[in-house]
C-alpha positions as CSV (number, residue, x, y, z in Angstrom):
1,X,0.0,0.0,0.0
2,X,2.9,2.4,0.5
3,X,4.2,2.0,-2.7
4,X,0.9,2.7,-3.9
5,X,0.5,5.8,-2.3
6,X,4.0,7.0,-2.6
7,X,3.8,6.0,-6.8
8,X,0.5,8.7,-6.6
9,X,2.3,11.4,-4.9
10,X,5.0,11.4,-7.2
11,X,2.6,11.0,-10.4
12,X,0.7,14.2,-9.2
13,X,4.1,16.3,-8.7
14,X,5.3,15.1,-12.1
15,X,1.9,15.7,-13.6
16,X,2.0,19.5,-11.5
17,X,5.4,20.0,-12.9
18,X,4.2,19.0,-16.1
19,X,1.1,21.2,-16.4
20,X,2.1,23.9,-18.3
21,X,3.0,22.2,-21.3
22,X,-0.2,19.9,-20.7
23,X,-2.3,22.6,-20.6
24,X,-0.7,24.0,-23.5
25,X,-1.6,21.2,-25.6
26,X,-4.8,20.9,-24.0
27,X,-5.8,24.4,-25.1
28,X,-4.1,23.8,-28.7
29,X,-6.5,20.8,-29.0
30,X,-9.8,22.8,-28.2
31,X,-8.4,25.8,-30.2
32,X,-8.3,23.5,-33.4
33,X,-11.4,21.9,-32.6
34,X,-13.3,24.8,-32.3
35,X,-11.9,25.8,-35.9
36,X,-13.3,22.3,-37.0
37,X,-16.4,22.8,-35.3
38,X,-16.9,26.4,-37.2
39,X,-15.8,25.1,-40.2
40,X,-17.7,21.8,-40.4
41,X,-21.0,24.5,-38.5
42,X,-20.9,22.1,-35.0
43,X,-21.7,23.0,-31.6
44,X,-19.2,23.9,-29.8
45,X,-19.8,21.4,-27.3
46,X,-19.6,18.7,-30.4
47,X,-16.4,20.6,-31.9
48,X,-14.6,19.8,-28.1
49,X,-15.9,17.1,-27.9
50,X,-14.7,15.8,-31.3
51,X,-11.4,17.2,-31.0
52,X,-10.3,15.3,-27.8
53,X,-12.0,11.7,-29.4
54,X,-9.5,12.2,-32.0
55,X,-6.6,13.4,-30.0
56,X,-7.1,10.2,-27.7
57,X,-7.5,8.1,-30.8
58,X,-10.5,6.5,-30.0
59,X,-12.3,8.4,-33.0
60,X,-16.1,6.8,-32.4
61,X,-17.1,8.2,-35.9
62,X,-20.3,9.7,-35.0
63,X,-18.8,13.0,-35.7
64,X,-16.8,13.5,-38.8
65,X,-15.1,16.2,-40.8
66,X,-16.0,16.5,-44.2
67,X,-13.6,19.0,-45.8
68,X,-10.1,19.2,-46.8
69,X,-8.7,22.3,-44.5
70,X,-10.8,20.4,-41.4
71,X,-9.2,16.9,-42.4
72,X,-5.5,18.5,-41.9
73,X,-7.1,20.2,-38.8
74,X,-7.7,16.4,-37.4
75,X,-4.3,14.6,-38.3
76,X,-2.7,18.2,-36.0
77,X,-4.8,17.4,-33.5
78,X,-4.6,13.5,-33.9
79,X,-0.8,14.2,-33.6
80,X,-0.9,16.6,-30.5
81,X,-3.0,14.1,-28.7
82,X,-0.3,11.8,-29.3
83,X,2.2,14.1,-27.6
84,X,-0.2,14.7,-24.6
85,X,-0.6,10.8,-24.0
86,X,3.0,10.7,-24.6
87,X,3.9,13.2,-22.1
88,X,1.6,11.3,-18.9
89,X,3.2,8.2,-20.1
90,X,6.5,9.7,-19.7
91,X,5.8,10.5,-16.1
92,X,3.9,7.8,-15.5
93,X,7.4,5.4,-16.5
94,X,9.4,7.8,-14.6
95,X,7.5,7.8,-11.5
96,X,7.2,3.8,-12.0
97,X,10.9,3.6,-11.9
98,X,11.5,6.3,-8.9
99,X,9.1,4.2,-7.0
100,X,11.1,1.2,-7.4
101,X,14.1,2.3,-6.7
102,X,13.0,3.5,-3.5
103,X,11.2,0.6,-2.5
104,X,13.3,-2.4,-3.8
105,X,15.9,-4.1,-1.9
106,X,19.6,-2.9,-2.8
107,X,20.4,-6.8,-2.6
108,X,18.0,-7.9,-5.3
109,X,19.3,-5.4,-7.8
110,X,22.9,-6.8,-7.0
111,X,21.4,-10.3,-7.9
112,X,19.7,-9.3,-11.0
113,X,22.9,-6.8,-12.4
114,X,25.3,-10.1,-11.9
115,X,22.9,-12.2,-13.9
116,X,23.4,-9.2,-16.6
């Protein structure tokens, strides 16, 4: 349980740390889906909406664009989802590996780097 909770408390600091640039590409992911949205005439509700379906690449297809400008619109926000998934992956690994270095015994890393 204390690995748990101490894996946690370093994913939010990491994530904190983290925030501007997440929040950067947050608010470049709505900006381009609102564009969609006015483009392809969508709520803006549906236009955010849209926007972070692609950028997670789930893309459900029950909203779609239909023009040219608002298909390169989606592959820049496809790809900008990719680097926001990326980035709490990133911290998520990192935090993972802090974690175990605090937690593991030194012994059992000698073991495993002499089998290396």
């Amino acid at each position: 349980m204390e690995f748990s909770i101490t894996f946690f408390q370093l994913f939010f600091i990491g994530v904190y740390l983290g925030l501007p640039l997440l929040a950067v590409l947050c608010f470049v992911i709505i900006g381009l889906g609102l564009v969609v949205g006015r483009l392809e005439s969508w709520s803006r509700f549906d236009s955010i909406y849209w926007a972070f379906i692609t950028a997670l690449t789930v893309g459900y297809g029950d909203i779609r664009p239909l023009k040219k400008p608002s298909k390169v619109l989606a592959v820049i926000i496809a790809w900008t989802g990719i680097l926001l998934t990326g980035l709490l992956v990133a911290i998520a690994v990192k935090t993972a590996s802090i974690t175990l270095e605090i937690f593991i015994d030194p012994n059992v890393i000698e073991q495993l780097e002499k089998r290396v």
